[in-house]
KOLTIZA-467939 format. One record per residue (C-alpha): residue in three letters; residue number from 1; y, z, x. Coordinates in steps of 0.1 Angstrom, whole numbers. Layout:
SITE/r/k/c2/c3/c1
SITE/ALA/NUM/Y/Z/X .
...
END
This chain:
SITE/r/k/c2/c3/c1
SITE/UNK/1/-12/-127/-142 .
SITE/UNK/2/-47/-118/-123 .
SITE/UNK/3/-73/-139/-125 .
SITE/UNK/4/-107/-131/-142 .
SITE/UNK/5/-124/-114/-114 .
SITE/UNK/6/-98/-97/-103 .
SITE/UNK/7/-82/-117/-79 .
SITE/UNK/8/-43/-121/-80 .
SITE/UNK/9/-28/-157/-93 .
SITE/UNK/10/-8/-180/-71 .
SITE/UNK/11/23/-182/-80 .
SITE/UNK/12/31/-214/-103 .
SITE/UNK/13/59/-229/-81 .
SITE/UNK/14/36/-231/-52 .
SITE/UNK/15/24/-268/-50 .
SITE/UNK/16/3/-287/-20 .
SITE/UNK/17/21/-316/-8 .
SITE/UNK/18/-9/-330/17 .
SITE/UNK/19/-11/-372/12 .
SITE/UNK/20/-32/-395/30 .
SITE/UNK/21/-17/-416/53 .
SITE/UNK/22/-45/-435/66 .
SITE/UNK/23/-83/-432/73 .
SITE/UNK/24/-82/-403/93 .
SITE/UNK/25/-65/-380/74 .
SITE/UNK/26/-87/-369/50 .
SITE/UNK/27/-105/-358/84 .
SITE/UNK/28/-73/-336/95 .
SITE/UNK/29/-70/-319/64 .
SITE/UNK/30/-106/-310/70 .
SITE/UNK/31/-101/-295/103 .
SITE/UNK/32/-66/-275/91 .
SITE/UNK/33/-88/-261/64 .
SITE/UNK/34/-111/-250/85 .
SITE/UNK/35/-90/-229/111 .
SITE/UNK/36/-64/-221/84 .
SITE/UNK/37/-79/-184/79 .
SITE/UNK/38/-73/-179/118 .
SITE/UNK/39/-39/-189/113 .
SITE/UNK/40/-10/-167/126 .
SITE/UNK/41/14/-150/101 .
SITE/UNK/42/44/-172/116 .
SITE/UNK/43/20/-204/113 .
SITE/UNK/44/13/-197/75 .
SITE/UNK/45/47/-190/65 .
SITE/UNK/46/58/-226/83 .
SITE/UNK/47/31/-241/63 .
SITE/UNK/48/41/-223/31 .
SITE/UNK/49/78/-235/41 .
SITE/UNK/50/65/-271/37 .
SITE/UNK/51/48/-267/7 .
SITE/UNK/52/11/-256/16 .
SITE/UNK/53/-3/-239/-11 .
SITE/UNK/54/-29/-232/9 .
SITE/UNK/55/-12/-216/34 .
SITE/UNK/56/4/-192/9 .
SITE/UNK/57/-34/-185/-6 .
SITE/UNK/58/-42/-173/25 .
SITE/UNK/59/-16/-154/33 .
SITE/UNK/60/-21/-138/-1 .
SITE/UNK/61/-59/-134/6 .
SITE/UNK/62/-50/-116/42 .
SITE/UNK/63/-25/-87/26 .
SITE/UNK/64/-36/-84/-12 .
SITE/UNK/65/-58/-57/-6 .
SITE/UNK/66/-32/-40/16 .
SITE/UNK/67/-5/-42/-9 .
SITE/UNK/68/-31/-33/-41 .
SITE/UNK/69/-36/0/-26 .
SITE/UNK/70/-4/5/-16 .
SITE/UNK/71/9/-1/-51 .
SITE/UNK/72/-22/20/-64 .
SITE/UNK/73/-3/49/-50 .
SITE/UNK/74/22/50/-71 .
SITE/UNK/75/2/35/-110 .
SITE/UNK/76/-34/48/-115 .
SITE/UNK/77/-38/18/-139 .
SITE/UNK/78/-60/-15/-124 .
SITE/UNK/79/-42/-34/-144 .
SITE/UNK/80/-8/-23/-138 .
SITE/UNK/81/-13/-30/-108 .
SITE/UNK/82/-25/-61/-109 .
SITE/UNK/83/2/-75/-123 .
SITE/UNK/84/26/-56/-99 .
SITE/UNK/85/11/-70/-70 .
SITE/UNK/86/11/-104/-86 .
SITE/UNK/87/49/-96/-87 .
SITE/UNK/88/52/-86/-53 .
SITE/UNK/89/37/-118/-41 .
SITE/UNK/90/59/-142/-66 .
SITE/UNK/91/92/-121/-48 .
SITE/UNK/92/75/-132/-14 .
SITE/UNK/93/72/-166/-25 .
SITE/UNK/94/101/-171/-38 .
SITE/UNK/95/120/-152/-10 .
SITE/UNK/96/99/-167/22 .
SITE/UNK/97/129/-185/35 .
SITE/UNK/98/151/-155/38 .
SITE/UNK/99/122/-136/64 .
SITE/UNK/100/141/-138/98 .
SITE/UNK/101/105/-130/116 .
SITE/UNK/102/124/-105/138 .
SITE/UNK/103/100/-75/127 .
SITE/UNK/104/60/-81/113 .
SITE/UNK/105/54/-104/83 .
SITE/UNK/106/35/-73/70 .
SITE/UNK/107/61/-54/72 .
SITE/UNK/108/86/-71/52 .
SITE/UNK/109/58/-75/30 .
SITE/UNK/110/58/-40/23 .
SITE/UNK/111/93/-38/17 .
SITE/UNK/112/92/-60/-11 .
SITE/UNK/113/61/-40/-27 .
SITE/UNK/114/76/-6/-19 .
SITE/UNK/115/113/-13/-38 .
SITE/UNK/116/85/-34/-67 .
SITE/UNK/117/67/0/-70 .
SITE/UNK/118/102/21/-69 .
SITE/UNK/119/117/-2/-97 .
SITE/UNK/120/89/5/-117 .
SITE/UNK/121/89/38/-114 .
SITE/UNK/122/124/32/-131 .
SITE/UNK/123/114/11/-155 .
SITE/UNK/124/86/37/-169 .
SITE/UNK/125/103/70/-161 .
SITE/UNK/126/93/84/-194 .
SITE/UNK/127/59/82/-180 .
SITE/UNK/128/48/111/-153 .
SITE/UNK/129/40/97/-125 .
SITE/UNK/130/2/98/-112 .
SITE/UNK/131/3/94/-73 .
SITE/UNK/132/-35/88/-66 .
SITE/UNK/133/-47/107/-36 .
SITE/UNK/134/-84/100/-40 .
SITE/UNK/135/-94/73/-16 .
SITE/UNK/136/-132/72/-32 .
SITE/UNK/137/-116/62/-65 .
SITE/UNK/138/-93/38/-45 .
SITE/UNK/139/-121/18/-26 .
SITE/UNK/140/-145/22/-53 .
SITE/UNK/141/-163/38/-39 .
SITE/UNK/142/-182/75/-42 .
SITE/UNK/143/-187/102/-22 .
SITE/UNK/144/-163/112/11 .
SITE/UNK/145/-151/90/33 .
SITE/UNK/146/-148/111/57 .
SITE/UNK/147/-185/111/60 .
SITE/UNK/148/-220/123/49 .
SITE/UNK/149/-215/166/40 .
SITE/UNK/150/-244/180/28 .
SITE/UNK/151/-228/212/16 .
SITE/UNK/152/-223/212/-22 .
SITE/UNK/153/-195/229/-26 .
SITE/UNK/154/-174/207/-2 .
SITE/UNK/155/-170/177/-24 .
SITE/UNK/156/-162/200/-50 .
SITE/UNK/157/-131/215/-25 .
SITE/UNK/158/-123/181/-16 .
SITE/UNK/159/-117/168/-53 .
SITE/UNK/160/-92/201/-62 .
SITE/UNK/161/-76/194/-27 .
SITE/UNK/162/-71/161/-37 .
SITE/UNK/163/-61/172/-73 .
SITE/UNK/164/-34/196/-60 .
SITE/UNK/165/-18/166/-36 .
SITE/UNK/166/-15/141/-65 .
SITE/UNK/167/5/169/-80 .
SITE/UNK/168/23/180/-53 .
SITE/UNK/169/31/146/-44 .
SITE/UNK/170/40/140/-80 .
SITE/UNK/171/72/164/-76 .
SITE/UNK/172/89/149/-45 .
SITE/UNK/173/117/131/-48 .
SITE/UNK/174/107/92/-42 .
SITE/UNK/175/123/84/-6 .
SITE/UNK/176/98/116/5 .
SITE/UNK/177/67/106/-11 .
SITE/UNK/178/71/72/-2 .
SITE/UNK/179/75/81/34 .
SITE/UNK/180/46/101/34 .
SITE/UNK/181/23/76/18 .
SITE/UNK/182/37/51/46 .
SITE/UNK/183/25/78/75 .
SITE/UNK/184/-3/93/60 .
SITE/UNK/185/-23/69/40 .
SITE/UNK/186/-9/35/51 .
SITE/UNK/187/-10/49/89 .
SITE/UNK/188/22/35/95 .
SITE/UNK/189/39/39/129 .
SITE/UNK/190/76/49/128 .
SITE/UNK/191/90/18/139 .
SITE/UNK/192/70/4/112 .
SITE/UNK/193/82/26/85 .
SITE/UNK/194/115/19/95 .
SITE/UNK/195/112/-19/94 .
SITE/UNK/196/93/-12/58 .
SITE/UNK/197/125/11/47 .
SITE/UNK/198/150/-9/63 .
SITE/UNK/199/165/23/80 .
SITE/UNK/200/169/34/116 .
SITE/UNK/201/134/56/137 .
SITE/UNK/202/167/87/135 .
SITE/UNK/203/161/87/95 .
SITE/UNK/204/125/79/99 .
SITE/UNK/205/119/106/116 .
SITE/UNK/206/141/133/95 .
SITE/UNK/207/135/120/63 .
SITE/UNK/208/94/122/72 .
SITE/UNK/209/101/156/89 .
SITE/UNK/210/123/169/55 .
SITE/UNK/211/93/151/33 .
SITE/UNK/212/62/173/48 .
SITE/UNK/213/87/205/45 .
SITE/UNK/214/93/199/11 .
SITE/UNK/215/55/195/4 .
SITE/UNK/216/48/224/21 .
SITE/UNK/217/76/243/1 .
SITE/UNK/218/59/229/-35 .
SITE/UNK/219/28/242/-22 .
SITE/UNK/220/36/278/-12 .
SITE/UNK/221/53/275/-43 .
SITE/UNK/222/32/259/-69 .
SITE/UNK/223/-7/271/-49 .
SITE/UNK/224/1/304/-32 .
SITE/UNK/225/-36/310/-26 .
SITE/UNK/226/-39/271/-9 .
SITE/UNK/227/-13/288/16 .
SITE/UNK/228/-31/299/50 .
SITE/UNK/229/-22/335/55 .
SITE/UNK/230/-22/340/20 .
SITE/UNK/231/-47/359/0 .
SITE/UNK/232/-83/348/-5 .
SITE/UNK/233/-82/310/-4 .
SITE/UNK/234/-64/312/26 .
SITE/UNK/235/-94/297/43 .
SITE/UNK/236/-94/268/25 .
SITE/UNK/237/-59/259/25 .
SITE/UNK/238/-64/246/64 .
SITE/UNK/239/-75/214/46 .
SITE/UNK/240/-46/211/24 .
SITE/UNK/241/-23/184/36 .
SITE/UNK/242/-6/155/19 .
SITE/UNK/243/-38/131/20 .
SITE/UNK/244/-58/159/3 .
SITE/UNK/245/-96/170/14 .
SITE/UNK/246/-103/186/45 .
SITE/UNK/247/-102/175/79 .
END
């Protein structure tokens, strides 16, 4: 599936078509190569249409990382995901010529990785699910990224805060957690979520609105003392929202 650094596999099916024709175009090939990076999404997926595997390698190389930690939300395991982005990417593949190009590539994109992600959720329901909250871990990095703190206690508040959302998280229903990771980690806007969900800015904007009540409701209910107003950690709760750390 992934390759052995890491990288995710072209799909098999994809095969370059390029032949010479005469003495200069070895020389054309040359110069597509070199601008094919700058490309625009619509220009790659013509050239994917006509059998560039190049021009599906780059659009691979332009959203894999996009779509890795997107799927990373929703299975903790490198590996796992991997090979579910590797899926993703086979679906957009194999499904190119059905994209109308009436919204953002990236956004149908995401479509495709979000129902992946939810259909495997499906497929391993016996397994809890472990929503990952900590954006070190994601990046692989250490530290905050929300900058240099020299207090020591605040990385320690930021890893429970980011503890409690991957649990909180963990107990919404799909559609709201999903909608949340869109807005808050993804920084979706809401006519890109609703392109991503396939649903009208109307449900958008409920659905988001019903998804940050209902974490706020698991909270109070599950981390009373997280709760501003409430009892002794009420300080510290001002930091609790669904990305986890503080602001």
């Amino acid at each position: 599936m992934s390759g052995a650094n890491g990288a995710i596999a072209r799909p098999a099916e994809s095969r370059i078509c390029w032949e010479e024709s005469g003495p200069g175009a070895l020389q054309g090939d040359v110069h597509a190569l070199k601008h094919i990076t700058e490309a625009a999404d619509s220009d790659l997926i013509a050239g994917v249409l006509q059998g560039s595997e190049q021009a599906f390698a780059t659009l691979m190389a332009r959203y894999q990382d996009r779509v890795f930690r997107l799927l990373s939300r929703y299975c903790r395991d490198p590996e796992e995901c991997q090979d579910l982005a590797q899926d993703v990417f086979v679906k957009v593949f194999r499904k190119l010529h059905t994209f109308q190009q009436d919204s953002a590539f990236f956004t149908w994109l995401f479509r495709i990785a979000v129902n992946t992600a939810t259909d495997y959720l499906s497929r391993a329901s016996r397994r809890r699910l472990r929503l990952v909250e900590d954006d070190a871990e994601l990046d692989g990095q250490t530290g905050d990224r929300r900058g240099d703190n020299s207090s020591t206690e605040q990385p320690v508040l930021d890893a429970e805060l980011a503890e409690v959302t991957r649990l909180v998280l963990a107990r919404l229903p799909e559609k709201y957690r999903t909608i949340l990771v869109l807005r808050e980690y993804e920084d979706l806007s809401y006519t890109e979520m609703a392109q991503v969900l396939d649903c009208n800015l109307g449900t958008v904007e409920s659905r988001l609105f019903r998804a940050r009540q209902r974490f706020k409701e698991a909270l109070e209910r599950l981390y009373p003392d997280l709760v501003p107003g409430r009892n002794s950690g009420a300080g510290r709760a001002e930091a609790a929202d669904p990305r986890g750390g503080s602001r």
